[in-house]
C-alpha positions in Angstrom: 6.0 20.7 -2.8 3.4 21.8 -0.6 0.5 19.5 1.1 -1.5 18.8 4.2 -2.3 15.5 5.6 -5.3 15.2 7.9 -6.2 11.8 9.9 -7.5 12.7 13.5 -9.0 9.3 14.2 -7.8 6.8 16.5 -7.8 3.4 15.3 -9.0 0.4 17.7 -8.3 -2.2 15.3 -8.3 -6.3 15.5 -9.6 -8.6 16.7 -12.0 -7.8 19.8 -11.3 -4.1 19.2 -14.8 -3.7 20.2 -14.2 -5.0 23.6 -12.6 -0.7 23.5 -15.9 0.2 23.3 -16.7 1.8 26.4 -13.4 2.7 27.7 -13.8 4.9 24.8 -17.6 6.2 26.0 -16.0 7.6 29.2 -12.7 9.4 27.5 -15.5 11.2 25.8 -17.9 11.6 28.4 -20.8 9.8 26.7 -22.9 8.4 29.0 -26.4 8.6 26.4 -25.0 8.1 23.0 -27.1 7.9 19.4 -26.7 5.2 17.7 -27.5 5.1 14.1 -27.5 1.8 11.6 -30.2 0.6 9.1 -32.9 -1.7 9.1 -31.0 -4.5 7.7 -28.2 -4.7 10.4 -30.4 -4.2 13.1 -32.7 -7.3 12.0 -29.5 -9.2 11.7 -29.3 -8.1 15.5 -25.7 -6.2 15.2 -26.5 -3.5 17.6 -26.8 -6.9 20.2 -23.1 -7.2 19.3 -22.7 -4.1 20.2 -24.7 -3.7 23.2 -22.5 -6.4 24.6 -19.6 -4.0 25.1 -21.9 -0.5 25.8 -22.9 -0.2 29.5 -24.7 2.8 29.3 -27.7 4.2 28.4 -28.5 5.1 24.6 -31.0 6.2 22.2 -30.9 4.3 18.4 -32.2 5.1 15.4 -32.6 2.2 12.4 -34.0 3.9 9.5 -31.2 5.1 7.4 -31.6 3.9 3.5 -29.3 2.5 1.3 -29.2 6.1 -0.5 -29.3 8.2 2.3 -30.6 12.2 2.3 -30.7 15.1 3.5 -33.7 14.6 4.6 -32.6 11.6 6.5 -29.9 13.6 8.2 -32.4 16.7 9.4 -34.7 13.9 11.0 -32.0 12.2 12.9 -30.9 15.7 14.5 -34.5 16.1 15.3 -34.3 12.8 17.3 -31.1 13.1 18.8 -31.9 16.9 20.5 -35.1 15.3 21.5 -33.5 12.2 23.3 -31.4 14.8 24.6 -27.8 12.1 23.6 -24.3 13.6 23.9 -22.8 11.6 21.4 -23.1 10.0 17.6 -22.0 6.2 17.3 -22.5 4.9 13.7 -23.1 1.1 12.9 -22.9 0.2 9.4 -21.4 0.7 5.4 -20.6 3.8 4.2 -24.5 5.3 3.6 -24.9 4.9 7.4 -21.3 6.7 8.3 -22.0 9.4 5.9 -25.1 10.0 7.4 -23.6 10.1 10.6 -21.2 12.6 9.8 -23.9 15.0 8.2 -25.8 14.9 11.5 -23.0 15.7 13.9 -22.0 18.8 11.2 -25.3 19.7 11.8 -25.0 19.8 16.0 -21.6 21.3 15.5 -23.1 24.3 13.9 -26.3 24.5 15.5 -28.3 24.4 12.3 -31.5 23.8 11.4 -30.8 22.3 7.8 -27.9 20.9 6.4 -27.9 22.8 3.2 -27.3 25.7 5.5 -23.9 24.4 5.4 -23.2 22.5 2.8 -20.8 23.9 -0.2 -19.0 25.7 2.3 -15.1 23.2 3.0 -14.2 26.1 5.5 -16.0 25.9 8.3 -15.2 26.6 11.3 -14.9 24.3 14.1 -17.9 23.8 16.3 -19.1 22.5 19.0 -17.3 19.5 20.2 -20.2 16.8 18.8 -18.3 12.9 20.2 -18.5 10.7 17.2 -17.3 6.9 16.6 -17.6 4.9 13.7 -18.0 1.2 13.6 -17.6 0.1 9.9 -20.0 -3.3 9.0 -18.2 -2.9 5.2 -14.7 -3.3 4.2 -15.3 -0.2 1.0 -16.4 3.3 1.7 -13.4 3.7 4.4 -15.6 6.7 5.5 -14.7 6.1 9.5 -11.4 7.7 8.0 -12.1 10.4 6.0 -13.0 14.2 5.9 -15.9 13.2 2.9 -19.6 12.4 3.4 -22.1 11.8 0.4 -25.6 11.8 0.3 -28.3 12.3 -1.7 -30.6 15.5 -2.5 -33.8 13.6 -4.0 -35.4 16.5 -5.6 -32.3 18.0 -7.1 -31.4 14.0 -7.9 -28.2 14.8 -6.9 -25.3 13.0 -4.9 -23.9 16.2 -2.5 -20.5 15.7 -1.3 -19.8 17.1 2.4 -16.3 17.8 2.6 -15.0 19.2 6.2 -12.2 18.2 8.2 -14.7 18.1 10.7 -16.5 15.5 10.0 -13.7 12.7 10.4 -14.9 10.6 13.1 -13.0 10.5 16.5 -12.6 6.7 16.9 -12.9 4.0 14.8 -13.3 0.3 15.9 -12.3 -1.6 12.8 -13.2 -5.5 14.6 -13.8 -8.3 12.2 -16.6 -9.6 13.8 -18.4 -7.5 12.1 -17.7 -8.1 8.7 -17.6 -12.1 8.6 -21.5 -12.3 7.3 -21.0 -10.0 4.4 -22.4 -11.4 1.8 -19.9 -12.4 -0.7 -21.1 -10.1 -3.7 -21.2 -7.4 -1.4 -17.2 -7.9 0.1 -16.7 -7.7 -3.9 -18.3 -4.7 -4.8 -17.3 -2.8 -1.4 -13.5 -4.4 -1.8 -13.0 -2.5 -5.0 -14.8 0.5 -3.9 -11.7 0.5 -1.6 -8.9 -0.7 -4.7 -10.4 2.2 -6.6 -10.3 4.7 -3.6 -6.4 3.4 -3.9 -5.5 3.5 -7.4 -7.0 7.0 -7.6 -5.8 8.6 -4.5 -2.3 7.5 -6.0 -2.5 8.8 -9.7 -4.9 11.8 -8.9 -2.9 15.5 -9.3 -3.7 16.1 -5.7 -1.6 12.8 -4.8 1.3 13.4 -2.0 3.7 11.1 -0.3 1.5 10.2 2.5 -1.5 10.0 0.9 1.2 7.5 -1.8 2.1 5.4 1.5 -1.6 4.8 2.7 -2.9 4.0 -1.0 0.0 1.4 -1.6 -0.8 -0.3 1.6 -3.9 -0.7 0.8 -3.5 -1.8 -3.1 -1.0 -4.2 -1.7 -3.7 -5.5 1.5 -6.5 -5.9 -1.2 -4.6 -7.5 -4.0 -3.5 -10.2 -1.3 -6.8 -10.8 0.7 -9.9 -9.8 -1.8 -9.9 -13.9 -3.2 -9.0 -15.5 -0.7 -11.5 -14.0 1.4 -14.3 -15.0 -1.2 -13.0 -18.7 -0.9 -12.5 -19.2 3.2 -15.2 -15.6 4.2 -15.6 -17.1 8.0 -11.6 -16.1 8.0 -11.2 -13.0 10.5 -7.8 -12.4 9.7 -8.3 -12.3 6.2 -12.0 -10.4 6.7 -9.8 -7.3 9.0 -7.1 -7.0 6.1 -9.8 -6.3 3.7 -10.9 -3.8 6.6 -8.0 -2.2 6.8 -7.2 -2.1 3.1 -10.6 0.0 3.4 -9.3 2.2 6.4 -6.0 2.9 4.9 -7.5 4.0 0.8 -10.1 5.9 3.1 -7.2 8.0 4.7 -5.5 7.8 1.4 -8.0 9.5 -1.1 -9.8 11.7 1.9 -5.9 13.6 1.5 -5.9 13.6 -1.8 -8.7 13.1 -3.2 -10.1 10.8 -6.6 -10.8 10.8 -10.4 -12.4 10.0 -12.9 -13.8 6.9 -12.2 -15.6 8.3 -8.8 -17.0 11.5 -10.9 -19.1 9.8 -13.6 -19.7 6.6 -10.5 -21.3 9.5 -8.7 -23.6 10.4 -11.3 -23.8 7.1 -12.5 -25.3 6.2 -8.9 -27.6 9.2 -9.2 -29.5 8.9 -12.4 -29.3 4.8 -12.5 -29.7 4.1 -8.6 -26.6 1.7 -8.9 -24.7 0.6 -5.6 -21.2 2.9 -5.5 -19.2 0.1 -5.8 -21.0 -1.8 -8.4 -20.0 1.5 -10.6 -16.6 1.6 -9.4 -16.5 -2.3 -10.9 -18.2 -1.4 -14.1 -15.9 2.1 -14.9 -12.8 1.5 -13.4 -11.3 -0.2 -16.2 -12.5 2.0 -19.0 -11.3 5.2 -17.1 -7.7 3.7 -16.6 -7.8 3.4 -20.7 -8.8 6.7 -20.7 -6.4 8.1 -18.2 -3.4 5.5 -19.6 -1.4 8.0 -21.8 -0.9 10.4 -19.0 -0.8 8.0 -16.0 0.8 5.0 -17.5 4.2 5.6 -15.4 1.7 6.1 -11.8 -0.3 2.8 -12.7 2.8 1.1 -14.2 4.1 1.2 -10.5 0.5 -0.1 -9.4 1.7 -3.8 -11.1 4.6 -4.3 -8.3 1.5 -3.2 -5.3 -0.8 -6.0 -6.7 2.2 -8.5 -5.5 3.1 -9.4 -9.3 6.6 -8.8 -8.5 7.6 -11.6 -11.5 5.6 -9.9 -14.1 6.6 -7.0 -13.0 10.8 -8.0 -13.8 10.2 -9.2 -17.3 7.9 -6.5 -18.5 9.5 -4.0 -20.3 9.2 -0.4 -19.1 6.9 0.8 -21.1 4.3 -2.4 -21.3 3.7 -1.9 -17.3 0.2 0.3 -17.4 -0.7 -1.9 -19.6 0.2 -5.2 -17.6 -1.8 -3.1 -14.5 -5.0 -3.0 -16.5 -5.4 -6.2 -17.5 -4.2 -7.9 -14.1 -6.8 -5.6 -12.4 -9.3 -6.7 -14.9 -8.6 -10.4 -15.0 -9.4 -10.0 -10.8 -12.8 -8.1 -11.7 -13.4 -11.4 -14.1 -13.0 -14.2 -11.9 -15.1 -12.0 -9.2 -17.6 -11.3 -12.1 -17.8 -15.5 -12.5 -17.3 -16.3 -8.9 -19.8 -13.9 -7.0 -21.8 -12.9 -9.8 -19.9 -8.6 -9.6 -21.8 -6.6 -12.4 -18.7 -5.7 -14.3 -20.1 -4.0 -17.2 -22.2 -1.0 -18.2 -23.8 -3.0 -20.5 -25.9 -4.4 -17.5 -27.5 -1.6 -17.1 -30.9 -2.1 -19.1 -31.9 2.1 -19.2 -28.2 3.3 -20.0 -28.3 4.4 -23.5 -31.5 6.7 -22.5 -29.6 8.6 -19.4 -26.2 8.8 -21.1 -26.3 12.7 -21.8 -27.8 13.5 -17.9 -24.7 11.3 -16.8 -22.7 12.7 -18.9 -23.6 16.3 -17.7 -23.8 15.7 -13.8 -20.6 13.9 -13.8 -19.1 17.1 -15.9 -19.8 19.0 -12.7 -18.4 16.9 -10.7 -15.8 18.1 -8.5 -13.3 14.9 -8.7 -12.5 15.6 -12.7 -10.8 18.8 -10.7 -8.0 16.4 -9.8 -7.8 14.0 -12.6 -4.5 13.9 -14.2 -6.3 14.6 -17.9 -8.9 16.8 -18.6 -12.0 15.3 -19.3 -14.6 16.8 -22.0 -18.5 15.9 -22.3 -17.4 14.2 -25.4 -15.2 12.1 -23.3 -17.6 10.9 -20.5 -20.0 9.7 -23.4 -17.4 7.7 -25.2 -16.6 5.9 -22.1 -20.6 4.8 -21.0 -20.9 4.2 -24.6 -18.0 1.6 -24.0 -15.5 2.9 -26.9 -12.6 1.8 -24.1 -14.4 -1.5 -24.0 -16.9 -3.0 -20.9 
């Protein structure tokens, strides 16, 4: 066996791990730092949480989307050279992070559009660009990974950025930040991060690091996800569903996904649904799918989602199977408790974008890894819900 395992970032992680803040800003010399958020966090005034623990000077910028672009990222270079800043610092979910990322690629290399470097998982190193990621979602995991994705509108395309490069240098995971999340949205991001998990650990790409991170975080998510949307002003339980996120981050970033996160992709594309509204609508039809050839990987899922008893009087070959429907029982109650589209039968326009789905996700580069190989054929019969949802 052969693998490589990258994860660069230091972790300040807990409670008042922000409080790091600018000890951090002088290891890397940033005394006039970009921040970047969205519109939404910074009228719900979390850049006065952080300003609180910044004592220098800084430049922000608030106008990243929901689906972020390329376009986005050549405007925020634009500003930071302007405001002459000598650092990134991203504040929010994973559209902000990834946008982030794009923009210090883009200083690195000293180019003047990001498709001048995209498509190519080489690169070089560049310049040293100081970047620090401050999650406000428990989902994407991006402050962790080598992976950023955004949108090329006129292509309608999601573009992956994949560079080692990219991975921020520190990441304050602090669970102030994540105790207003609305409760839908802990849902859909909190299995955004179970699928990052269950994927990273039955992908063919899979190794035993990338196994240990993934588990963690199955096992951190199974335990925390409903008790957090009972009690959501507990901090404990709001920074284990942050690290759950954190660890399936590292965990997939290293090996990668499936399936479910190809036609997600192109499901987010063509449809404009949130990632991990997808991820909550596909994941249990792609398991089906993927059960014959993974059914001894996601039979060993059942004992990570803490159903030890189950688990003992199952017999061996029922596990899978057991996996599937505890996983979908959880996506029930969240469906009944927080209202988690769960179905692909939500979405009204479907049936009339099933073959440009289809096609996009086709292309997608995470059917690379999938365990089973995955026709056009296939991809239809799953949106057309033959393995159910």
């Amino acid at each position: 066996m052969y693998f490589e395992f990258i994860n660069k970032t230091k972790l300040c992680a807990g409670e008042h791990a922000l409080s790091h803040l600018e000890y951090e800003c002088h290891q890397y010399h940033m005394k006039h730092p970009l921040i970047i958020t969205d519109e939404v966090l910074y009228q719900l005034k979390y850049i006065d949480i952080i300003k609180k623990y910044l004592f220098v000077d800084y430049s922000l910028y608030t106008h990243v989307p929901v689906d972020s672009s390329i376009h986005v990222i050549e405007d925020i270079h634009k500003f930071y050279i302007e405001e002459e800043c000598d650092g990134v610092i991203a504040v929010g979910g994973g559209s902000v992070l990834d946008t982030a990322k794009g923009v210090v690629l883009m200083l690195s290399h000293e180019c003047d559009s990001i498709e001048d470097i995209l498509g190519f998982e080489d690169l070089k190193k560049g310049l040293d660009i100081p970047f620090f990621a401050i999650p406000s979602t428990s989902g994407t995991g991006s402050e962790a990974t080598c992976v950023a994705v955004v949108s090329h509108p006129e292509k309608q395309v999601k573009l992956e950025i994949i560079s080692q490069h990219v991975q921020s240098d520190v990441a304050f995971l602090d669970p102030l930040l994540t105790t207003n999340l609305p409760l839908k949205t802990t849902a859909s991001t909190s299995i955004d991060a179970l699928v990052h998990a269950i994927e990273a650990y039955s992908c063919s790409q899979k190794n035993p690091l990338s196994d240990t991170y993934a588990m963690s975080a199955i096992s951190l998510i199974s335990q925390n996800l409903l008790p957090t949307i009972h009690k959501p002003k507990d901090q404990n339980l709001r920074f284990q569903l942050s690290l759950a996120s954190y660890l399936a981050g590292a965990a997939f970033s290293n090996s990668m996904v499936g399936i479910v996160h190809a036609i997600g992709h192109a499901l987010g594309a063509v449809c404009h649904i949130p990632h991990g509204d997808a991820m909550s609508m596909l994941l249990i039809p792609c398991m089906k799918f993927n059960l014959d050839v993974n059914h001894e990987l996601y039979g060993d899922i059942l004992l990570y989602l803490g159903e030890k008893e189950l688990y003992a009087k199952t017999p061996h070959e029922q596990l899978a199977q057991q996996t599937i429907e505890v996983i979908e029982k959880l996506l029930h109650q969240l469906h009944d408790e927080v209202q988690l589209p769960i179905s692909l039968s939500s979405i009204s326009d479907l049936n009339e974008h099933i073959e440009d789905i289809a096609q996009r996700a086709l292309n997608d580069g995470a059917l690379i890894v999938n365990q089973k190989y995955v026709t056009h054929e296939d991809i239809i019969n799953i949106l057309e819900g033959y393995y159910g949802y």
